[in-house]
TIVO-2410 file (N, C-alpha, C; in nm, 3 decimals):
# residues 52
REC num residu      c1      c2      c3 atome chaine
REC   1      X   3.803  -4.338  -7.349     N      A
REC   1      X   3.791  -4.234  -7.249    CA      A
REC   1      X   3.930  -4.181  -7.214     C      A
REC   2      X   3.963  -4.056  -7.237     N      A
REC   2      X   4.093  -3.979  -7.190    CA      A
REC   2      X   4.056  -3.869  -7.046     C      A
REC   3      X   4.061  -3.890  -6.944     N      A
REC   3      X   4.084  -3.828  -6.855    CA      A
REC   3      X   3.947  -3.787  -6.772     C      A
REC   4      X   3.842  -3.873  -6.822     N      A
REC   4      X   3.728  -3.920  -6.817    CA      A
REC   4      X   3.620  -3.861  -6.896     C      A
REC   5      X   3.646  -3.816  -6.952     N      A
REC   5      X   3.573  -3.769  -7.135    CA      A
REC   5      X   3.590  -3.895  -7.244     C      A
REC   6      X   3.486  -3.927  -7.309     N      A
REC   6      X   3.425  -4.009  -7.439    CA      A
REC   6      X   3.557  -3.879  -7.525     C      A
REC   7      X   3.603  -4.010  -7.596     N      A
REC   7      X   3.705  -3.934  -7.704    CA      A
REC   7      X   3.585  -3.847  -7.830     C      A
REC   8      X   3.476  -3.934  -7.846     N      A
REC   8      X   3.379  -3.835  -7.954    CA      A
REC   8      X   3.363  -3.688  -7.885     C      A
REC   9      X   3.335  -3.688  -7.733     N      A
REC   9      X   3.234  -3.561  -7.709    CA      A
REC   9      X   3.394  -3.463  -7.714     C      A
REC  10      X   3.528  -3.498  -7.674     N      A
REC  10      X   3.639  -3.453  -7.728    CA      A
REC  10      X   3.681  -3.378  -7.808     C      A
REC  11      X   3.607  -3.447  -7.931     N      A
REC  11      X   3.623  -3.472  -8.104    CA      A
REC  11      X   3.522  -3.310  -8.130     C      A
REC  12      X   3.403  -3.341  -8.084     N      A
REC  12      X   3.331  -3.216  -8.129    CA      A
REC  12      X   3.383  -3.047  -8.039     C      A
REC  13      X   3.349  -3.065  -7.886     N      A
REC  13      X   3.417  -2.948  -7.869    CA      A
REC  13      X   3.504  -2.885  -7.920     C      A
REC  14      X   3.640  -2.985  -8.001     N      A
REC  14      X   3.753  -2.924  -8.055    CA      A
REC  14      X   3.674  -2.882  -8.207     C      A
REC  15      X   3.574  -2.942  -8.227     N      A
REC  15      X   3.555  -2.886  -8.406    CA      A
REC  15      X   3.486  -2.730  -8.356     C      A
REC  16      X   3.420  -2.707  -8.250     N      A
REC  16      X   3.383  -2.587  -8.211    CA      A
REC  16      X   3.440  -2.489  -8.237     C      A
REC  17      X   3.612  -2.533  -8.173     N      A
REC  17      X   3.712  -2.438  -8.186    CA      A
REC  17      X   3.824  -2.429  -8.339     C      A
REC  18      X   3.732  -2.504  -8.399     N      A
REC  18      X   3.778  -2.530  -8.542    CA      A
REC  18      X   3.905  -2.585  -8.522     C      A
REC  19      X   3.916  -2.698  -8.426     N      A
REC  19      X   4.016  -2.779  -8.428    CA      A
REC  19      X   3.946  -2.923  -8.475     C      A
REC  20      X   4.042  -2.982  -8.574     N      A
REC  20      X   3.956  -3.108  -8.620    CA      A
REC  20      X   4.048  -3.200  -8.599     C      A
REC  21      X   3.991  -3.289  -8.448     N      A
REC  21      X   4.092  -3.428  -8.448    CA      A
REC  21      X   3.990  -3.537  -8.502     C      A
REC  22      X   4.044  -3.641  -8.570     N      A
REC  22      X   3.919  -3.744  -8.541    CA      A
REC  22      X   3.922  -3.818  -8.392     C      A
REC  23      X   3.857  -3.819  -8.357     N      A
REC  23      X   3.800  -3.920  -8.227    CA      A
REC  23      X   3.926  -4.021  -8.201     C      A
REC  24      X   3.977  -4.099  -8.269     N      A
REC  24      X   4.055  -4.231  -8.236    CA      A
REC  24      X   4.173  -4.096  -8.217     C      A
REC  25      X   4.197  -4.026  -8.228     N      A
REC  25      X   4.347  -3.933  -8.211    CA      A
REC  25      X   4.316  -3.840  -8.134     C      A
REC  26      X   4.238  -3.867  -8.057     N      A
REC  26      X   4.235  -3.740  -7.925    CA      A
REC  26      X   4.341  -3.773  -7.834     C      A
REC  27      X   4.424  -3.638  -7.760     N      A
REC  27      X   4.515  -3.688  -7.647    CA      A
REC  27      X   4.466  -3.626  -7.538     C      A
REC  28      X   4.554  -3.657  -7.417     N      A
REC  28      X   4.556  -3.592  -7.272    CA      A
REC  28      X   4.521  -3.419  -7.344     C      A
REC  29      X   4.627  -3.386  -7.426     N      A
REC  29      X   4.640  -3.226  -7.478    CA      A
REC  29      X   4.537  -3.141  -7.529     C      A
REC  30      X   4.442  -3.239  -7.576     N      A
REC  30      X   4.333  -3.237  -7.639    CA      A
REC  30      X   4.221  -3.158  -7.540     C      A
REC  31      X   4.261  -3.234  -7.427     N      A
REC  31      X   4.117  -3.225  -7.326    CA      A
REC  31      X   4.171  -3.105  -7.210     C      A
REC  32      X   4.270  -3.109  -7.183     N      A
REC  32      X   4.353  -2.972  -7.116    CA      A
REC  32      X   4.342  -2.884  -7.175     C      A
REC  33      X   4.367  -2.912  -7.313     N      A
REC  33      X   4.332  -2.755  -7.384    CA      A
REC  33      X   4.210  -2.710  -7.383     C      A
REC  34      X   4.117  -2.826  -7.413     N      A
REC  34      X   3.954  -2.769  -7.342    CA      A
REC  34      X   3.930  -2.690  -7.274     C      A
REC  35      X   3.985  -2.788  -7.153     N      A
REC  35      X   3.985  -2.671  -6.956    CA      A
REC  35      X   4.036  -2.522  -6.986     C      A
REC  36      X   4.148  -2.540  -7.044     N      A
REC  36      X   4.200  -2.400  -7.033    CA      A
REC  36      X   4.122  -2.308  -7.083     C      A
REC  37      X   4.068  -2.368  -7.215     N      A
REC  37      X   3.999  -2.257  -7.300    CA      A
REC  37      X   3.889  -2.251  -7.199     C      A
REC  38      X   3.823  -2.318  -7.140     N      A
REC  38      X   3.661  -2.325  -7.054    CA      A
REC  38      X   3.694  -2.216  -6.940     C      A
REC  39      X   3.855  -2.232  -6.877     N      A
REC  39      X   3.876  -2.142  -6.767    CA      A
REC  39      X   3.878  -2.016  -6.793     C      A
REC  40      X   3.928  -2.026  -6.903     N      A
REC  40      X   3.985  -1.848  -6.988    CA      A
REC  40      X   3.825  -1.807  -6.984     C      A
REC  41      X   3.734  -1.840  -7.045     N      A
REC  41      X   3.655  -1.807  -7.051    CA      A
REC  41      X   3.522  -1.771  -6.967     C      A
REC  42      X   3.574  -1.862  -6.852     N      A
REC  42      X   3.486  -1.787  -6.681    CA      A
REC  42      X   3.514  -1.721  -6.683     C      A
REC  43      X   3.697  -1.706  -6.643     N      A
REC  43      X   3.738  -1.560  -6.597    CA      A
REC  43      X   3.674  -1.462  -6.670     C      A
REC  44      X   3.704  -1.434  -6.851     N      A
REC  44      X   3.606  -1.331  -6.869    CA      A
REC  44      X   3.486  -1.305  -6.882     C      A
REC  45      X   3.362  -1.399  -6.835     N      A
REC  45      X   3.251  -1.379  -6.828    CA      A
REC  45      X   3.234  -1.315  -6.625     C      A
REC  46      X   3.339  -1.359  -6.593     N      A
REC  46      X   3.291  -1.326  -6.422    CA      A
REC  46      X   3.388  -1.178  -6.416     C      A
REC  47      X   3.490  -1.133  -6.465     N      A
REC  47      X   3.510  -0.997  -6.535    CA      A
REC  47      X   3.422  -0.911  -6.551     C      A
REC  48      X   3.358  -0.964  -6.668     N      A
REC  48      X   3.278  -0.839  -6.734    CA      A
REC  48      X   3.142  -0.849  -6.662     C      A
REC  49      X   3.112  -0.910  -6.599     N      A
REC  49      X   3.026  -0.920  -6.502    CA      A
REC  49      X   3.012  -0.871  -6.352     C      A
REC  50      X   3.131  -0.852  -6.356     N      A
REC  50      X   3.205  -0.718  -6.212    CA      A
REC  50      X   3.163  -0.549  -6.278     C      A
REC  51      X   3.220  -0.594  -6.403     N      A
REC  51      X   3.251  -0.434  -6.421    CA      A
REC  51      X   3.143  -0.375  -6.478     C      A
REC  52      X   3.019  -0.440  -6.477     N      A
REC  52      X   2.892  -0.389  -6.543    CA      A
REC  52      X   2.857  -0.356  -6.456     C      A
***
């Protein structure tokens, strides 16, 4: 567990983003980069959801 995420469920979100770690090599960086990408991606769903 890194930052309270299962290093597998880690492992797949990143293959989503066609990032391929295996599981035993997930870091802190790994799972921040998640958030960020998850945040980036409210913002533009609550965006384009204003401007409709």
């Amino acid at each position: 567990m890194i930052l309270g995420y299962p290093r597998k469920l880690v492992s797949k979100e990143l293959q989503k983003l066609n990032i391929f770690v295996p599981p035993r090599y997930v870091t802190e960086k790994d799972v921040l980069l998640i958030h960020k990408i998850r945040e980036e991606r409210l913002r533009d769903n609550l965006a384009r959801s204003r401007s409709v």
